[in-house]
C-alpha positions as CSV (number, residue, x, y, z in Angstrom):
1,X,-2.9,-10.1,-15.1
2,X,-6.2,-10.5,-13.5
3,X,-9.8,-9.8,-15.2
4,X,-11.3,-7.0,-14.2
5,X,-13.7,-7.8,-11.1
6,X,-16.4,-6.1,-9.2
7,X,-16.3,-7.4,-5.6
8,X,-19.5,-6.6,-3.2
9,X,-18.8,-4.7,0.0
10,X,-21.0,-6.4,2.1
11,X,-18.8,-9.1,4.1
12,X,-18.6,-12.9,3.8
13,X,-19.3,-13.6,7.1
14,X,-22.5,-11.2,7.7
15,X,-23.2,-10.0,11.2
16,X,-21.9,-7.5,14.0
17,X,-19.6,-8.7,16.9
18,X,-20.2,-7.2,20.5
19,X,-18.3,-5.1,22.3
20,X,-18.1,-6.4,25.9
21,X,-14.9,-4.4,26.8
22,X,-12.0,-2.7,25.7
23,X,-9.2,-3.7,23.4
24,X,-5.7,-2.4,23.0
25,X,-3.9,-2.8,19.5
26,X,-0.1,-4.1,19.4
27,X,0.0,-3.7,23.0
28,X,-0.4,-0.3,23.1
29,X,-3.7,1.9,22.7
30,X,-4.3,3.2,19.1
31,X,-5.0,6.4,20.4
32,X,-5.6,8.0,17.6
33,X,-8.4,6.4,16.7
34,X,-10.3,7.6,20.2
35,X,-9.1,11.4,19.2
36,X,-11.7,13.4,17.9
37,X,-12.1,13.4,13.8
38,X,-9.9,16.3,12.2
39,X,-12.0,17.6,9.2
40,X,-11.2,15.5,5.7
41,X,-9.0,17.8,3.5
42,X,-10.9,19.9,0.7
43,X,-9.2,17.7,-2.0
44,X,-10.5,14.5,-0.6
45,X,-13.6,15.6,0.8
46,X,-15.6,12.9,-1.4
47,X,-14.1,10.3,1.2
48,X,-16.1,8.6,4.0
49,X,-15.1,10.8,7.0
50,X,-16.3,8.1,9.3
51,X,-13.5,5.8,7.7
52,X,-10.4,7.9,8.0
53,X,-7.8,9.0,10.4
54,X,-6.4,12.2,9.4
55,X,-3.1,12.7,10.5
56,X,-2.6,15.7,7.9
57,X,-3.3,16.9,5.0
58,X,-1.4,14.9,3.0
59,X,-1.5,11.8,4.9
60,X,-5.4,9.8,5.9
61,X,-5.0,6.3,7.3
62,X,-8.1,3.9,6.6
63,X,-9.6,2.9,10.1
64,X,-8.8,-0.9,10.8
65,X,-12.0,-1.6,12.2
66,X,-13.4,-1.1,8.4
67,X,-11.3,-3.1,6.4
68,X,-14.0,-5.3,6.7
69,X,-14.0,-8.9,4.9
70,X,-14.1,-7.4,0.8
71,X,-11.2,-8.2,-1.5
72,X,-11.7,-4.6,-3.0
73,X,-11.2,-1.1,-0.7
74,X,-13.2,1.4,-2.1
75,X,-12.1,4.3,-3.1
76,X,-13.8,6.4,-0.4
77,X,-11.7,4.5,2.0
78,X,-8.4,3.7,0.8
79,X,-5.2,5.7,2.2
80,X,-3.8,8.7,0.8
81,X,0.1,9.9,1.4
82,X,1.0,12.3,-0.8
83,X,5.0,13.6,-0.9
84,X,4.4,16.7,-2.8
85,X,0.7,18.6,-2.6
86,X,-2.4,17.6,-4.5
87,X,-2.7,19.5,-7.9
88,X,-6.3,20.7,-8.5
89,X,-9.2,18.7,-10.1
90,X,-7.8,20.7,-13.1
91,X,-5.2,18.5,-13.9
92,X,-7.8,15.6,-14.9
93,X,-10.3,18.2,-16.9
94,X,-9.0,16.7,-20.0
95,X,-8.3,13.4,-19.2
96,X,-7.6,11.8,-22.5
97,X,-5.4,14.7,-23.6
98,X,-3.4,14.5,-21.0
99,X,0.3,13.5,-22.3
100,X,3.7,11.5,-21.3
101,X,6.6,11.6,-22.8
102,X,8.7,8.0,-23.3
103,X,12.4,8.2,-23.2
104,X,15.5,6.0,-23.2
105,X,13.8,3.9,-26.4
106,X,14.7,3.7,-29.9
107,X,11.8,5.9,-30.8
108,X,11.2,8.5,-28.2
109,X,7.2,10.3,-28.4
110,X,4.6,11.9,-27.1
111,X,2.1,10.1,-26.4
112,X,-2.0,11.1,-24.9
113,X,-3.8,8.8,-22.7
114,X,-6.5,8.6,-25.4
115,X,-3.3,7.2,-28.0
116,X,-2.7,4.8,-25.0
117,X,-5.9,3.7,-24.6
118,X,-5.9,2.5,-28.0
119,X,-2.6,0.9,-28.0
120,X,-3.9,-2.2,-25.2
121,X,-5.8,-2.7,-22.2
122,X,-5.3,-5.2,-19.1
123,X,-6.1,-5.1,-15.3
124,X,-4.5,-6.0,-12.5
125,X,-5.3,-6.4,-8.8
126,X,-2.5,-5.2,-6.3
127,X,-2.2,-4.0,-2.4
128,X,-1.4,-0.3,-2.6
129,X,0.1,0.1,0.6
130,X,2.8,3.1,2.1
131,X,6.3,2.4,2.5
132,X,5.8,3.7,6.2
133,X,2.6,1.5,6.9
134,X,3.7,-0.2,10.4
135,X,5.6,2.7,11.7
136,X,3.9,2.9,14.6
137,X,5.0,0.1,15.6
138,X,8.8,0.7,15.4
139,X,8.0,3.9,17.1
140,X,6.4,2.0,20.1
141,X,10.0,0.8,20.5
142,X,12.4,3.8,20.6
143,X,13.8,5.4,24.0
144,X,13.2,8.5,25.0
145,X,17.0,9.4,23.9
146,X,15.7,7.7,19.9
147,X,13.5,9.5,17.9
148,X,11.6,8.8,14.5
149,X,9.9,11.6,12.5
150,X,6.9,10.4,10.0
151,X,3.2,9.9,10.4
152,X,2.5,6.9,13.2
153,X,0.6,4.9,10.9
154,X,-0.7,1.2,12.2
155,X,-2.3,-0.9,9.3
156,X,-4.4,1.6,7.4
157,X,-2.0,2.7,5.2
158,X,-2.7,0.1,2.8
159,X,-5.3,-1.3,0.7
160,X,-6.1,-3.5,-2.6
161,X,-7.6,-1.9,-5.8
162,X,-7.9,-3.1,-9.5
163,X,-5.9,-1.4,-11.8
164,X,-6.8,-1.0,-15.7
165,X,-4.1,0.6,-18.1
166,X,-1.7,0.0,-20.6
167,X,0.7,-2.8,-20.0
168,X,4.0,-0.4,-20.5
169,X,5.8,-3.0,-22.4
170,X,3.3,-2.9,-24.7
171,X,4.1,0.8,-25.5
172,X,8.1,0.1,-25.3
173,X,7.9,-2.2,-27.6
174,X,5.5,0.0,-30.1
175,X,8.3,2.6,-29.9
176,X,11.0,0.6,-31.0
177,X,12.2,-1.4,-27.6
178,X,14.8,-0.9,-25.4
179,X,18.5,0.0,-25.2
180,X,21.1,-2.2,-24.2
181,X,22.4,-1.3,-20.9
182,X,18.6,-0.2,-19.8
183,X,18.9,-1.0,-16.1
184,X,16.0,1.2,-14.3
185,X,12.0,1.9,-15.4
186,X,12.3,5.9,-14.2
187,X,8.7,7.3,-14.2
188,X,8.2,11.5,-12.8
189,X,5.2,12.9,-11.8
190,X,3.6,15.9,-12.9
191,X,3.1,18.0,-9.4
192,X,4.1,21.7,-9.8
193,X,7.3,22.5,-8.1
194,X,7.1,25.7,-6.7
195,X,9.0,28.8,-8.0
196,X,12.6,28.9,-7.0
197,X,13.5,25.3,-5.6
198,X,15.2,23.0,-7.1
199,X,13.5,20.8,-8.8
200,X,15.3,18.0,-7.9
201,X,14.6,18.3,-3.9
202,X,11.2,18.3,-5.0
203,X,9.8,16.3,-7.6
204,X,8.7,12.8,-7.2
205,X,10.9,10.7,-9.6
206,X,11.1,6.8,-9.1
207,X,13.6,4.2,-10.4
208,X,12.6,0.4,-10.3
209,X,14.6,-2.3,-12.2
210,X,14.0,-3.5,-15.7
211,X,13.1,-6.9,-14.3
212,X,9.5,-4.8,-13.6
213,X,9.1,-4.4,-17.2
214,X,6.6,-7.0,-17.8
215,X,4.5,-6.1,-14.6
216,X,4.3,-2.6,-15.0
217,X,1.2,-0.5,-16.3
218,X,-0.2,2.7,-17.1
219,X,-3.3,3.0,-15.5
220,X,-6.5,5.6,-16.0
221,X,-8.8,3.9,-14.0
222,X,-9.4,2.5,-10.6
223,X,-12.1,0.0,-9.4
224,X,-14.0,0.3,-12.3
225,X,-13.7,4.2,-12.5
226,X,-12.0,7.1,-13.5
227,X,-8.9,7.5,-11.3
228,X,-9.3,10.1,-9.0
229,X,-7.1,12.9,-9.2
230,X,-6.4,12.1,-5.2
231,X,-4.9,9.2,-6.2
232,X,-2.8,9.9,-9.3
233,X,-5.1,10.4,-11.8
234,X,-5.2,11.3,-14.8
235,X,-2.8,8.5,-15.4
236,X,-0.2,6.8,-12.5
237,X,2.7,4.2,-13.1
238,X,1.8,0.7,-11.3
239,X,4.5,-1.4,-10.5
240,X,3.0,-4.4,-8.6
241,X,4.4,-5.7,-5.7
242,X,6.3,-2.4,-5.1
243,X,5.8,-0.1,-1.8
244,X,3.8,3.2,-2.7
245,X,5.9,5.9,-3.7
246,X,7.1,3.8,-6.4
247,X,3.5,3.7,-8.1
248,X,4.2,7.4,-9.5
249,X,1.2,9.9,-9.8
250,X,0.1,12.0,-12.3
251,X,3.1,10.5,-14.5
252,X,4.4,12.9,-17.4
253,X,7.5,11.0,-18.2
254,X,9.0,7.5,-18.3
255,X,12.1,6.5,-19.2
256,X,14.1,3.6,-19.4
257,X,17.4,4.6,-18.0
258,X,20.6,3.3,-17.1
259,X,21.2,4.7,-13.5
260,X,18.9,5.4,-11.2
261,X,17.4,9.2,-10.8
262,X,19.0,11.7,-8.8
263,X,16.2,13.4,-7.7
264,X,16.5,13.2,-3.5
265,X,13.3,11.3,-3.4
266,X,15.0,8.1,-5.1
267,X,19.0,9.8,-3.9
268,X,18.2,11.0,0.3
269,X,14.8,9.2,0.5
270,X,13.4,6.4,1.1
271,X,16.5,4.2,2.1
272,X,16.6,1.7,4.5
273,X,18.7,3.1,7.0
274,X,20.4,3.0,10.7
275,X,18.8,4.8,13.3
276,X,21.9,6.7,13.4
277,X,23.1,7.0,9.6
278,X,21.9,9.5,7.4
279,X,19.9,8.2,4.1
280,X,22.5,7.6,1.1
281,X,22.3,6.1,-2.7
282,X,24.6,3.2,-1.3
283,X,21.5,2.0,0.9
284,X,18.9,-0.3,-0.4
285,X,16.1,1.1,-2.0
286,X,12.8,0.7,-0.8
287,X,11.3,-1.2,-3.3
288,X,9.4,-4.4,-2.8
289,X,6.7,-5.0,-0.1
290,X,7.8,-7.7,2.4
291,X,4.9,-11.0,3.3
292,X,2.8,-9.5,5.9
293,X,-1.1,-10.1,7.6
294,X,-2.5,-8.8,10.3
295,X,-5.8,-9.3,12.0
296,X,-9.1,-7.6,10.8
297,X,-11.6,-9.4,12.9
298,X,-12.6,-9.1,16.1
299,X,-10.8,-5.7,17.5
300,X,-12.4,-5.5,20.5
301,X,-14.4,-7.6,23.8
302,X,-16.0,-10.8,22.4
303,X,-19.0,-13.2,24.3
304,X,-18.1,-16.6,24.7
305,X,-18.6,-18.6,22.2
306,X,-17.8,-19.2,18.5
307,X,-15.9,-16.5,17.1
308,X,-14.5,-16.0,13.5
309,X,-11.1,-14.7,13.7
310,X,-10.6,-12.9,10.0
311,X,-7.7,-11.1,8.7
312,X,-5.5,-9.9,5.6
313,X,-2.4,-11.3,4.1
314,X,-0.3,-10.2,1.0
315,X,2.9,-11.8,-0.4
316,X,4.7,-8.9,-2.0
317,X,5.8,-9.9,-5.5
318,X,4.9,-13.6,-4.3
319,X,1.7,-15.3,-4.3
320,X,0.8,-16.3,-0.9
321,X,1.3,-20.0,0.3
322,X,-0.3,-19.9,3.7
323,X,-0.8,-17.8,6.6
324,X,-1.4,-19.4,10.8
325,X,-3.4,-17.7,13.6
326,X,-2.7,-17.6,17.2
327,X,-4.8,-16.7,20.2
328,X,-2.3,-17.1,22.7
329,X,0.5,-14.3,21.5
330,X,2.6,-16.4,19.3
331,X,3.0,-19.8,21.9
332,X,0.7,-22.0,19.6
333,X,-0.4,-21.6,15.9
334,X,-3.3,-22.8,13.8
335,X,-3.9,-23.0,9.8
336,X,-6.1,-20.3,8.9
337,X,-8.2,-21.4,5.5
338,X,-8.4,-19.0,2.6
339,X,-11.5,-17.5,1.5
340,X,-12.6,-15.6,-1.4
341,X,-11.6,-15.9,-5.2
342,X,-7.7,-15.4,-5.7
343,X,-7.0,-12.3,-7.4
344,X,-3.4,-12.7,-8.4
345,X,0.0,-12.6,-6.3
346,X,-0.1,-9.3,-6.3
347,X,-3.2,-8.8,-4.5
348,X,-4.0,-9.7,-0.8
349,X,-6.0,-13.0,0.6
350,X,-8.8,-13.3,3.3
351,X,-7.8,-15.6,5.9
352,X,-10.5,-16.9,8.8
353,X,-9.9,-19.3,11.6
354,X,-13.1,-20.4,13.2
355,X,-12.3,-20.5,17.0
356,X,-14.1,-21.5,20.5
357,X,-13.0,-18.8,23.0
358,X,-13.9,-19.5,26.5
359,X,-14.2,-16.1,28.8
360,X,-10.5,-14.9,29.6
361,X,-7.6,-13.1,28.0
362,X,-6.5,-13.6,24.7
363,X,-4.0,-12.1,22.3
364,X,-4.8,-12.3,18.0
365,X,-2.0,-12.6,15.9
366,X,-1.3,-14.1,12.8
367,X,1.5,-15.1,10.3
368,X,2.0,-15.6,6.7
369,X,4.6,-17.6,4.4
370,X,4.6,-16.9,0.7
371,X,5.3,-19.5,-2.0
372,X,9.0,-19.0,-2.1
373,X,9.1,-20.1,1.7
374,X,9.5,-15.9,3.2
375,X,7.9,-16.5,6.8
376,X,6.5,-13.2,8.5
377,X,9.1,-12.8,11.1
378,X,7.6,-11.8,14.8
379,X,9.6,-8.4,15.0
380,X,11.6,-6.4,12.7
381,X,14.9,-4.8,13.0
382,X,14.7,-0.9,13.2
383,X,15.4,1.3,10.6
384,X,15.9,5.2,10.5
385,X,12.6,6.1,8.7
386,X,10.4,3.3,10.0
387,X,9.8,1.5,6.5
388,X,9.0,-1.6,5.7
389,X,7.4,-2.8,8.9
390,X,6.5,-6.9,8.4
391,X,6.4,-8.1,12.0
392,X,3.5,-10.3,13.4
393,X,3.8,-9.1,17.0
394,X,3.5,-5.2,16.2
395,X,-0.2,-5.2,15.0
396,X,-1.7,-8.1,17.7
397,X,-5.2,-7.7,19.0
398,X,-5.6,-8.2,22.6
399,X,-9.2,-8.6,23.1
400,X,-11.9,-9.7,26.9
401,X,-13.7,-12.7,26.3
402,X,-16.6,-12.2,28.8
């Protein structure tokens, strides 16, 4: 686990880049950026408006242009998706009192934030990103005759905080351990499930494999602070490495367990998928995030000149090894240098590849490899929900060197 680090926002590289002419993102105009703002949500309304793309209420995408060259995204900036609505600021009036119950070990309890505060502390650095983040660019694919519902999100859908919690084996082990045959970590959130539904169909229940165990943690606070209730707080479930809705808001109850949940969000949901087959439990889960990077830096018309090319990479569960830039789509490549402290495997890397661009055409992409030997792969095969997006070619910057 990484200390706990306070990263300034300003960037590394200092200084504005000018616009000569207009860009167009993964081939295709990120329209929605041009659209004009839709008002921040009531809930959320402490955000930087001038940062987000609201698609809805429940889902704001971080702008790319802002991603800027810091390790940390600030709060007022990172992503939200929520699956079931917000509670009220309420729910975090009592922070300390508020309580989870621990199943599946050999002394089930109760237990406050403030009794888990006590019990151990650690922090952790880790790219909080949406399952969906990419879709867009699967949906740039489909025929008119194929069809994918779910917010268009590009690359803001994801960003990298520090963590600080309770490691949960810590608090497994004070209760006595595990049971044999323990296959799943099952954390459920607390959102109120409407009168009348099942709760089931509604409530946002997660399984993740044992093998988490020693990653996991319970976490009260975010960059320094007191998780926002936006974002889980009082308390969420952190499993590093893992795509979004695994990282369980508000979290009530966790349970080691020896089948995974059947609530529809774990049984119908997220599931990779055909474009043509329903969701099922027989599909894989969407659980770890895949290598990926993408370009940060410049987004639109450049002068001639020296130019530093920046971007973000992230290994998943991996550290990262490596990641190459190219300027001319994909034909020829060039070692990008790491820059910035090193946060852990679970957090993303900086990446900058000084180039001279002479005045033409160019196309940004770049591609990362993580220590196992994954390589980013240039497209990704479609799937029925759009998850998991990894592909180099999607996110490419075509910028006018003039």
């Amino acid at each position: 686990m990484s200390e706990d680090l306070r990263i300034g926002r300003r960037g590394f590289l200092g200084g504005g880049l000018t616009a000569v002419a207009a860009a167009s993102v993964g081939g295709a105009s990120e329209a929605l950026a041009q659209q004009p703002a839709k008002p921040l949500p009531a809930y959320v309304g402490w955000k930087d408006p001038n940062a987000m793309i609201v698609h809805s209420d429940q889902t704001l995408e971080m702008k790319r242009e802002l991603f800027g060259s810091s390790l940390i995204t600030p709060e007022d900036r990172l992503f939200v998706r929520n699956n079931v609505k917000a509670p009220p600021d309420s729910i975090a009036a009592d922070r300390d009192g508020w309580r989870v119950e621990f199943e599946g070990v050999k002394q089930p309890k109760t237990l406050t934030v403030g009794e888990l505060k006590r019990m151990g502390v650690v922090t952790v650095a880790t790219v909080l990103q949406c399952s969906g983040n990419g879709r867009k660019y699967f949906m740039d694919k489909l025929t008119g005759d194929q069809k994918m519902s779910g917010t268009p999100w590009t690359v803001g859908a994801s960003g990298c905080v520090i963590w600080s919690g309770v490691p949960l084996k810590t608090v497994i082990d004070a209760l006595g351990g595990q049971f044999a045959g323990v296959k799943y970590i099952t954390g459920t959130g607390g959102e109120e499930i409407p009168a009348g539904l099942n709760a089931k169909d509604i409530v946002v229940e997660r399984s993740v494999p044992l093998s988490n165990l020693d990653n996991v943690i319970l976490a009260w606070e975010m960059n320094g602070k007191p998780l926002p209730v936006a974002h889980g707080g009082p308390l969420r479930m952190i499993v590093p490495g893992y795509s979004g809705v695994n990282n369980v808001k508000y979290v009530k109850t966790v349970a080691l367990t020896a089948a995974q949940t059947e609530a529809r969000i774990q049984s119908a949901n997220y599931r990779y998928h055909s474009i043509t087959e329903k969701p099922s439990p027989d599909q894989p889960a969407v659980w770890e995030q895949p290598v990926k990077s993408w370009i940060t830096s410049p987004l639109a018309g450049q002068k001639a000149g020296q130019v530093q090319i920046t971007g973000l990479a992230l290994g998943g569960m991996n550290a990262l090894a490596g990641v190459d830039v190219s300027i001319d789509g994909g034909k020829t490549w060039k070692k990008a240098k790491f820059v910035g402290p090193d946060l852990g495997r679970f957090a993303w890397r900086l990446f900058v590849l000084p180039a001279m661009l002479q005045p033409g055409e160019y196309t940004l992409v770049s591609r990362a490899r993580d220590a196992k030997g994954h390589v980013q792969p240039e497209d990704v095969a479609l799937n029925g929900s759009g998850y998991g997006y990894n592909g180099w070619r999607g996110p490419a910057v075509k910028i006018t060197v003039a």
